[in-house]
MARTOR-245458 format. One record per residue (C-alpha): residue in three letters; x, y, z. Coordinates in steps of 0.1 Angstrom, whole numbers, plus 5000, padded with zeros to 4 digits. Layout:
- voke_u_v_w
- ALA_X_Y_Z
...
***
This chain:
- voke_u_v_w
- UNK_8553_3473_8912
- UNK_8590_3462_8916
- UNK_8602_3456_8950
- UNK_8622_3482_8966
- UNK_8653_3471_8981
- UNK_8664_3463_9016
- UNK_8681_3492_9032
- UNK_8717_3488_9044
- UNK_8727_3488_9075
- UNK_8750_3509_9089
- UNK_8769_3488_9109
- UNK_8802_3505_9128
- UNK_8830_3482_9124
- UNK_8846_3465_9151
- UNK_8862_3483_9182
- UNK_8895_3462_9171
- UNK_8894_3471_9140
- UNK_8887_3511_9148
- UNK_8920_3508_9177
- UNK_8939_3486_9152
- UNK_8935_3516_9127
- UNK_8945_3540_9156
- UNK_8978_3521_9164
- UNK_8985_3520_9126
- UNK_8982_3558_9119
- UNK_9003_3565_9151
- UNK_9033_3540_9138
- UNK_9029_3556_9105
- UNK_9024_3595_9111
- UNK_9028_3600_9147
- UNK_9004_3611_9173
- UNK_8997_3645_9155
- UNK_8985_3626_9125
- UNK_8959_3609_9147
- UNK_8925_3628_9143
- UNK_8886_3617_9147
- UNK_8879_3630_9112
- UNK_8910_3610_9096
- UNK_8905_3577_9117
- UNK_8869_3583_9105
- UNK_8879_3581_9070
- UNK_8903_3550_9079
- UNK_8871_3530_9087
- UNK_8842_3541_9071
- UNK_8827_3561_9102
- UNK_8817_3599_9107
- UNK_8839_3617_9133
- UNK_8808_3619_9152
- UNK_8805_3582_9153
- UNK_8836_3576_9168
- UNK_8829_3599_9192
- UNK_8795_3583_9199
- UNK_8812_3548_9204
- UNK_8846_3566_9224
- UNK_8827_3600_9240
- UNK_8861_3619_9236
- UNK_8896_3617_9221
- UNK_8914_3605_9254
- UNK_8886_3576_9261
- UNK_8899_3566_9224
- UNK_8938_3567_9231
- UNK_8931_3545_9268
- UNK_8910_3523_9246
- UNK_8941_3517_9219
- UNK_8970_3519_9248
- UNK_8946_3492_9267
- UNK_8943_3470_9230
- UNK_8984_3473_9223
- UNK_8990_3464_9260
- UNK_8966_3432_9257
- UNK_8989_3422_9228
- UNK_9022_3426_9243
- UNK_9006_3413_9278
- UNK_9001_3381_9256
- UNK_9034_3385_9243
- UNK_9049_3385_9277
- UNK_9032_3352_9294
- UNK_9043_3333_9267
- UNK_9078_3347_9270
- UNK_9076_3339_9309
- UNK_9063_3306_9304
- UNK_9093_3294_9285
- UNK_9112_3265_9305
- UNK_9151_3273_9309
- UNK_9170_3298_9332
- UNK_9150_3328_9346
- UNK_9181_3355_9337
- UNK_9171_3347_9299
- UNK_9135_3351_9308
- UNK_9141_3385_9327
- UNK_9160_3396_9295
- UNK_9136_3388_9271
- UNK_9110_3409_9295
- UNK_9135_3437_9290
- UNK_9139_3432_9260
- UNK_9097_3435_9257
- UNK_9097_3463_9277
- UNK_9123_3486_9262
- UNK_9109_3505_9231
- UNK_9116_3498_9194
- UNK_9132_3529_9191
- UNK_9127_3563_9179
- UNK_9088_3570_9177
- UNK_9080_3534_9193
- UNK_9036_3537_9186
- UNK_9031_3519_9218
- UNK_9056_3542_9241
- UNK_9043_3573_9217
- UNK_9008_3568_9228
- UNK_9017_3555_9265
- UNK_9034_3591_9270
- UNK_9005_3610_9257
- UNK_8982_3590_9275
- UNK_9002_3592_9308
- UNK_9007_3632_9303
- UNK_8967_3638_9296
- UNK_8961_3615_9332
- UNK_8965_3641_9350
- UNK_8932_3660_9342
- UNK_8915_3626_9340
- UNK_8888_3608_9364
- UNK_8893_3577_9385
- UNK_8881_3556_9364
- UNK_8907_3559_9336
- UNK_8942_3564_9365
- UNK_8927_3531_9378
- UNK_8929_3515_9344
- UNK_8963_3535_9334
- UNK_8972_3521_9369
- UNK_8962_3481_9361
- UNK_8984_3485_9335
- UNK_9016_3492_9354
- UNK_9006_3465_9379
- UNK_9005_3441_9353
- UNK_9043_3445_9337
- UNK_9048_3449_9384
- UNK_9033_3415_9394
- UNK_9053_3396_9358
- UNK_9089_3412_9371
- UNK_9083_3408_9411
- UNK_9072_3365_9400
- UNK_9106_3363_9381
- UNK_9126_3380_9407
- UNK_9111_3359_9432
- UNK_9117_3329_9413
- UNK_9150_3334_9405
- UNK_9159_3341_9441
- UNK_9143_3304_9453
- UNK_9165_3291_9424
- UNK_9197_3306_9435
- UNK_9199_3319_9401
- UNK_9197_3357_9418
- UNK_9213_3370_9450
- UNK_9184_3368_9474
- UNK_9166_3408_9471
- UNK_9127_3425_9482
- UNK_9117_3415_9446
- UNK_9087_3439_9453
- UNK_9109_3468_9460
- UNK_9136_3457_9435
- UNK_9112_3453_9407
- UNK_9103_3488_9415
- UNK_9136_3505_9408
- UNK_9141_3485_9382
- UNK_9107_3498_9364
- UNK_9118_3531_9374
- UNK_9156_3523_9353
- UNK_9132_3507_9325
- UNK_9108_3534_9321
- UNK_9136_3564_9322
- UNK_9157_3548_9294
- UNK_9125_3539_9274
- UNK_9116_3573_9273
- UNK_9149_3586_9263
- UNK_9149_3557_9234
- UNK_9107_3566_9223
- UNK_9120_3605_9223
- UNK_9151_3602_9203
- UNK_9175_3616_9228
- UNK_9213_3615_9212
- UNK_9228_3586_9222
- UNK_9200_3568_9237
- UNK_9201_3540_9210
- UNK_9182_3505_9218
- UNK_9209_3482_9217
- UNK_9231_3507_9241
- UNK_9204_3505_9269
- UNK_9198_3471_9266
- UNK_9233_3471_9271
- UNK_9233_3493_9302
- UNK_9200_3473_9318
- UNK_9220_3440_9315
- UNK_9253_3453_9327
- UNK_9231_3466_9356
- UNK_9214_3431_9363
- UNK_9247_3416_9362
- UNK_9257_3433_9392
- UNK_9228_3435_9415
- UNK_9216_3405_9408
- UNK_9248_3379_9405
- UNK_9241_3353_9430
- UNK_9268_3350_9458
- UNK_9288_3321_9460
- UNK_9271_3294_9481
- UNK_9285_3276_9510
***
């Protein structure tokens, strides 16, 4: 009697891989081209699956906006720890900061996900909000720093960084939405033109 064969398991792929998929489908059809059925597909799993795993579509978009932010959060301490002046430094967290342009898959799904926060539970505005405080704490720690160095006029980096944010996060949006005119290298233009005149240091005596 031959014997039978070992069953297979079925083995649900990793969460990266599942958010990885849902970050590529969003850079490559948009957020309307992101559905539990076709992500299923993507990796091999039922829509029901990924529901089991996620619980609902929004617990899935937190979980890939909290996977892209990890890698740009990795992105951005090594761009802070870089010896030199801390103007280049605070550009190059601009620079991080402001989308890609058009349709940016990280700023695409940060909208949605910020929109849908307002029906959601504590639980996900305190991890929506742990996001914000990381990019916060990164921009007050330069600001500070480049005040001690007399790089920077001395500011309130904690209230400074938060108009700043609020400049950042208005232009990003215009760039992720495709306003006319709102091109990348133009408000990277405008931020730095704006940094150069609140934060010149003043001659010292």
């Amino acid at each position: 009697m031959p014997t039978p064969a070992p069953r297979r398991r079925n083995t649900a792929p990793p969460r990266e891989e599942v958010l990885a998929a849902a970050m590529a489908t969003i850079a490559e059809r948009g957020l309307e081209g992101l559905t539990m059925a076709g992500l299923g597909r993507e990796v091999s799993m039922s829509s029901g699956h990924l529901l089991y795993y996620f619980r609902t579509k929004d617990e899935l978009l937190l979980q890939a906006l909290e996977w892209s932010e990890g890698r740009l959060g990795a992105q951005r301490r090594e761009l802070l720890a870089r010896p030199g002046p801390v103007r280049e430094r605070l550009d190059a967290y601009v620079d991080l900061y402001i989308p890609d342009g058009h349709r940016d898959p990280h700023w695409t799904l940060w909208l949605e996900v910020w929109n849908r926060s307002q029906n959601a539970d504590a639980d996900a505005r305190a991890r929506q909000a742990a996001i914000e405080r990381a990019w916060h704490r990164d921009l007050v720690a330069l600001l500070a720093e480049g005040s001690s160095r007399g790089e920077f006029r001395d500011v309130d980096a904690e209230r400074y960084a938060t108009r700043l944010r609020a400049l950042l996060d208005g232009f990003s949006i215009h760039v992720a939405i495709g306003l006319p005119g709102a091109d990348r290298d133009g408000i990277l233009a405008h931020v730095r033109e704006f940094l150069d005149e609140s934060l010149a240091a003043f001659p010292r005596a």
